[in-house]
C-alpha positions as CSV (number, residue, x, y, z in Angstrom):
1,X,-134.0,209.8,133.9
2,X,-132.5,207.9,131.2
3,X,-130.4,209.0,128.5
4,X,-133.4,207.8,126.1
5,X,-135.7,209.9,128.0
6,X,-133.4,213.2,128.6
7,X,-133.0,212.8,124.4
8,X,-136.6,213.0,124.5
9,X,-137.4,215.4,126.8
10,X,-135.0,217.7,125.6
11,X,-136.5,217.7,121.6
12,X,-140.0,218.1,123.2
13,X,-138.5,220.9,125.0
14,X,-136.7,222.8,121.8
15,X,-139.9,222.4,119.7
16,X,-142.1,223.7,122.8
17,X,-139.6,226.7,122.9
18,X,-140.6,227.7,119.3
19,X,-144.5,227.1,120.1
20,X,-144.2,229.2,123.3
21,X,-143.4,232.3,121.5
22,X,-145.4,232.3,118.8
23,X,-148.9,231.2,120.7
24,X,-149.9,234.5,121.2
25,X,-150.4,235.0,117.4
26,X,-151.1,231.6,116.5
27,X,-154.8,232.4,115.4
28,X,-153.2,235.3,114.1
29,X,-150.7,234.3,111.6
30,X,-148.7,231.1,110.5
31,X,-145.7,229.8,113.3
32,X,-142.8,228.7,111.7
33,X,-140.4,226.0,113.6
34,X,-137.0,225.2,112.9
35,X,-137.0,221.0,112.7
36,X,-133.3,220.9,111.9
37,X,-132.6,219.0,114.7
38,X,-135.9,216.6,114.9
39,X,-136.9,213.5,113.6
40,X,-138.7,215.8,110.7
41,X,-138.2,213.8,107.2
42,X,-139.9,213.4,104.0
43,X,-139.8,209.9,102.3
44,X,-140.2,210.3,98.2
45,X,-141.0,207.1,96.6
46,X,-141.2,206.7,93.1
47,X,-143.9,204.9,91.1
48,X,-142.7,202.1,88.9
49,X,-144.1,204.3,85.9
50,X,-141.5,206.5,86.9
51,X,-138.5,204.5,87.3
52,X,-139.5,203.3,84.4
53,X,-140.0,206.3,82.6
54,X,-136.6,207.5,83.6
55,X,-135.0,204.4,82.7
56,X,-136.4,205.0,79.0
57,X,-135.1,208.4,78.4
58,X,-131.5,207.2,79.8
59,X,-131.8,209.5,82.6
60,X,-130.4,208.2,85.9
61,X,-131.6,209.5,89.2
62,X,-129.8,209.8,92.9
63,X,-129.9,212.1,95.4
64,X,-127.3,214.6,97.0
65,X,-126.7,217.1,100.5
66,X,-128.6,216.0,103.1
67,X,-131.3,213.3,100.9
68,X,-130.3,209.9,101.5
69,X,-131.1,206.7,99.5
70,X,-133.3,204.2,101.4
71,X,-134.1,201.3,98.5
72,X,-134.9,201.0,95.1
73,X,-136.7,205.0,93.8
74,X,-137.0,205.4,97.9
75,X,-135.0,208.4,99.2
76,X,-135.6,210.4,102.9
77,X,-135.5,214.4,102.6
78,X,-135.2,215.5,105.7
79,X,-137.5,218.4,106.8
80,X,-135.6,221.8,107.5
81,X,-138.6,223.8,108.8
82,X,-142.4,223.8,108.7
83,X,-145.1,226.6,109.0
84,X,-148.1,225.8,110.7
85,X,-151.3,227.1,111.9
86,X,-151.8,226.0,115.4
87,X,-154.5,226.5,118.1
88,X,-154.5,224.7,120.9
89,X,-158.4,225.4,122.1
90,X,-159.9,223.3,120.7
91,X,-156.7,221.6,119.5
92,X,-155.9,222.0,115.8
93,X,-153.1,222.1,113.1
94,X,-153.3,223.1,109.7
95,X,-149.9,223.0,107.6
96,X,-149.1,225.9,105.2
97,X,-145.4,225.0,104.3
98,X,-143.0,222.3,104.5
99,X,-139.0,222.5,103.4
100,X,-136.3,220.6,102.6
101,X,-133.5,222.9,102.5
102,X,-129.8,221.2,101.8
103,X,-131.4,218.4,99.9
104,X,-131.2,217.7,95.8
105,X,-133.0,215.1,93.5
106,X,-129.8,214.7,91.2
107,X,-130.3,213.2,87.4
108,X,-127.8,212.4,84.6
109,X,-128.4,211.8,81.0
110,X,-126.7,208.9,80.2
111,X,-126.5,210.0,76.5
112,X,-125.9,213.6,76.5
113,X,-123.4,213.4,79.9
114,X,-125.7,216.7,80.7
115,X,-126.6,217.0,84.8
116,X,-129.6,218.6,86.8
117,X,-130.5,218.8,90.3
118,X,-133.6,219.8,91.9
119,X,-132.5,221.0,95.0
120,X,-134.2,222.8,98.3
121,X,-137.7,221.8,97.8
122,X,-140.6,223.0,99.5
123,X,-144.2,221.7,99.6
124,X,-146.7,224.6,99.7
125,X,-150.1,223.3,101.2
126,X,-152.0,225.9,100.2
127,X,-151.3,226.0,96.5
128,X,-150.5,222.1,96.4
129,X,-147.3,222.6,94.5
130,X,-143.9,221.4,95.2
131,X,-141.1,224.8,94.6
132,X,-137.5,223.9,94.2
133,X,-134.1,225.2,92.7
134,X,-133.4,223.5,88.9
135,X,-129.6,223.8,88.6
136,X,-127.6,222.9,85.7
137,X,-125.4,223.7,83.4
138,X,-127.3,226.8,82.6
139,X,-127.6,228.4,85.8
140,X,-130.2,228.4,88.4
141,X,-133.9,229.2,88.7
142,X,-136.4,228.6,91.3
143,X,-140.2,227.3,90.1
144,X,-142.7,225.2,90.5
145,X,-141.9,221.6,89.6
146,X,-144.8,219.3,90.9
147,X,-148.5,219.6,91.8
148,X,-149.5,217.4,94.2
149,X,-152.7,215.7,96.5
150,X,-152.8,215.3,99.8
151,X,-153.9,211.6,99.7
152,X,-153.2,211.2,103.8
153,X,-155.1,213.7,105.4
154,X,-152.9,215.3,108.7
155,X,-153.0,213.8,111.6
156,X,-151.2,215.1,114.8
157,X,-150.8,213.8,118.3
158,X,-150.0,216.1,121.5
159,X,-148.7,213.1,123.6
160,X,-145.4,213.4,124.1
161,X,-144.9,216.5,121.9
162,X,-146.6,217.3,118.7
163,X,-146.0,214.2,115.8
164,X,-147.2,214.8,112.3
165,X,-147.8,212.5,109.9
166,X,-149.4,213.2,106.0
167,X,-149.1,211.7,102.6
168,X,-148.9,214.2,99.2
169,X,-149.2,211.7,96.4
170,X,-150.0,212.2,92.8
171,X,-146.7,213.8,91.8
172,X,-146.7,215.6,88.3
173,X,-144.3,217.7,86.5
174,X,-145.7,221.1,86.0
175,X,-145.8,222.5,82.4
176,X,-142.9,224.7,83.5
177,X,-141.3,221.9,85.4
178,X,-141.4,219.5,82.8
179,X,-140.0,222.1,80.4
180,X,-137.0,223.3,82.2
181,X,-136.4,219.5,83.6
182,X,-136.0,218.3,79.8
183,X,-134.3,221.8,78.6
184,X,-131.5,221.3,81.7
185,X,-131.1,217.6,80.8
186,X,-130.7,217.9,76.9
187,X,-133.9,215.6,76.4
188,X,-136.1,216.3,73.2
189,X,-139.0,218.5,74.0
190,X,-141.7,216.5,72.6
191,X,-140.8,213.9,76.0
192,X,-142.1,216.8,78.0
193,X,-145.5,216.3,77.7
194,X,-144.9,212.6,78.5
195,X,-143.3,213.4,81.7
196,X,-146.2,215.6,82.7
197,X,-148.5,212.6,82.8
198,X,-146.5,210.1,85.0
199,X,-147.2,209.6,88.8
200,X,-144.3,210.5,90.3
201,X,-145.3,208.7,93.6
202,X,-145.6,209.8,97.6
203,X,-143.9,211.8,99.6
204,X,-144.4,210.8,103.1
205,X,-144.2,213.7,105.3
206,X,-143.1,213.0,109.2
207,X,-142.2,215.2,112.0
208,X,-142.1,213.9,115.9
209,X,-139.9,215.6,118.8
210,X,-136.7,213.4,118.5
211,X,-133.1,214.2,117.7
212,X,-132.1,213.0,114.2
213,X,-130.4,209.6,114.1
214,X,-127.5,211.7,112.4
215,X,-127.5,214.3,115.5
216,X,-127.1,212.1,118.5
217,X,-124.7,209.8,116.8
218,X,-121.9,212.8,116.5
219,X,-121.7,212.0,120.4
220,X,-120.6,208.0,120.7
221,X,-122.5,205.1,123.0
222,X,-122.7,201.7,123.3
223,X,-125.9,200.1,121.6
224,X,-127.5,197.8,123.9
225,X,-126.4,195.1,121.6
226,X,-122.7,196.6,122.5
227,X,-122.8,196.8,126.1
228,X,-124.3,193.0,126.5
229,X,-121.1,191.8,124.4
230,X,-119.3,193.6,126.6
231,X,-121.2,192.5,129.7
232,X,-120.4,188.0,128.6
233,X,-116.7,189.0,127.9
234,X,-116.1,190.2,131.2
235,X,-118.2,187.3,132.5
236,X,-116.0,185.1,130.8
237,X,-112.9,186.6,131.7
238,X,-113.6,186.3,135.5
239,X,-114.9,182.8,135.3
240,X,-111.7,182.2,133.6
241,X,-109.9,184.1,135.6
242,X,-111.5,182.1,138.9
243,X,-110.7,178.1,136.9
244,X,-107.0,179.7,137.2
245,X,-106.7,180.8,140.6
246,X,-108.4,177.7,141.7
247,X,-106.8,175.1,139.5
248,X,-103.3,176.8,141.2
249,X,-104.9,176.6,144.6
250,X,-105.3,172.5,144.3
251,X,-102.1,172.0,142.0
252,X,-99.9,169.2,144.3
253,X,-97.1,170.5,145.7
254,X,-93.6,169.6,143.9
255,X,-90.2,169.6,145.8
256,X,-87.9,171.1,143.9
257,X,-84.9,169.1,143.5
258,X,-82.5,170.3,147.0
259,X,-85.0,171.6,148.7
260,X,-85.0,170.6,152.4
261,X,-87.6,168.0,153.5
């Protein structure tokens, strides 16, 4: 087995650990698995209303812990742990909860120097709202910031493990949201209502059983890009290595100067 296949094998196998246990009550109550260490991201991308919109009110946006920026208003949260309703006769999946723990949407008003994050998000599927921390300068206080439509339905595959794949679009500041989102970042309240009816864009939800990129790369080896770089140098090196020992091999022979003929 390769160590591509062992990779595999062995995230199959950790996410099959957490099913086994929990299959007994799985048309019983919700199973919750621990995607830490899987391929389990969500990718936010922002409308242009909304990059737009934030441009306007001179409020910059990046991401911090965990989030990573992929392109222009494109940043991967990755998934921390999902709760699912599974049954495996006949085979379903029905997602209750999705989170992004260790992950902040960060923004900075460009006028006022005030800051706010929105930090350790969570998608509820069952209430279609999007829960996160709002820190600032204030304090902290956990609510819900967007609503949200599920404008991929869920699809799942069993081969090779269980893959999800879903799409919540439609993102919109909650009237609590947008208040506490303008309150943290010193914007005028009347911009609240504005916010509330921009599109925020997609979150692209995505779980499969494979390590994360940022896992497996704490242990060091050679791309296959790497190792055929490696494999012409050495080429080259004994074909050089052979001109030598050959061109020495047909060199005439010189007398030195004394030397008995």
């Amino acid at each position: 087995m390769n160590h591509i296949a062992l990779r595999r094998a062995l995230a199959w196998l950790s996410l099959s650990v957490g099913l086994s246990g929990a299959v007994p009550a799985a048309f019983a109550s919700p199973i919750k698995l621990d995607t830490t260490w899987l391929d389990a991201n969500g990718r936010l991308t922002l409308t242009t209303d909304a990059r737009q919109t934030l441009a306007l009110t001179g409020i910059d946006m990046s991401v911090g812990g965990k989030a990573t920026t992929l392109g222009e208003g494109v940043f991967n949260l990755p998934i921390s742990q999902i709760t699912a309703d599974v049954k495996l006769l006949p085979p379903s999946l029905t997602m209750q909860l999705a989170q992004a723990k260790g992950s902040s949407l960060d923004f900075a008003n460009t006028l006022t120097q005030a800051k706010a994050s929105l930090a350790d998000l969570s998608m509820d599927f069952n209430s279609h709202l999007v829960y996160g921390d709002v820190l600032s300068a204030a304090g902290k206080s956990r609510l819900s910031l967007f609503t949200f439509d599920v404008t991929s339905p869920l699809t799942f595959s069993l081969k090779g493990g269980i893959s999800v794949n879903m799409t919540l679009g439609n993102l919109h500041f909650t009237d609590e949201g947008a208040a506490s989102f303008v309150r943290a970042l010193g914007v005028p309240d009347f911009l609240a209502p504005v916010l509330q009816q921009v599109d925020f864009g997609a979150i692209d939800a995505r779980v499969v059983p494979w390590f994360r990129t940022a896992v497996v790369a704490s242990v060091p080896e050679p791309s296959s890009g790497l190792l055929w770089a490696m494999g012409l140098a050495m080429a080259a090196l004994m074909v050089r290595k052979r001109a030598h020992s050959g061109a020495h091999r047909n060199a005439p022979h010189m007398a030195l100067p004394g030397a008995h003929r």
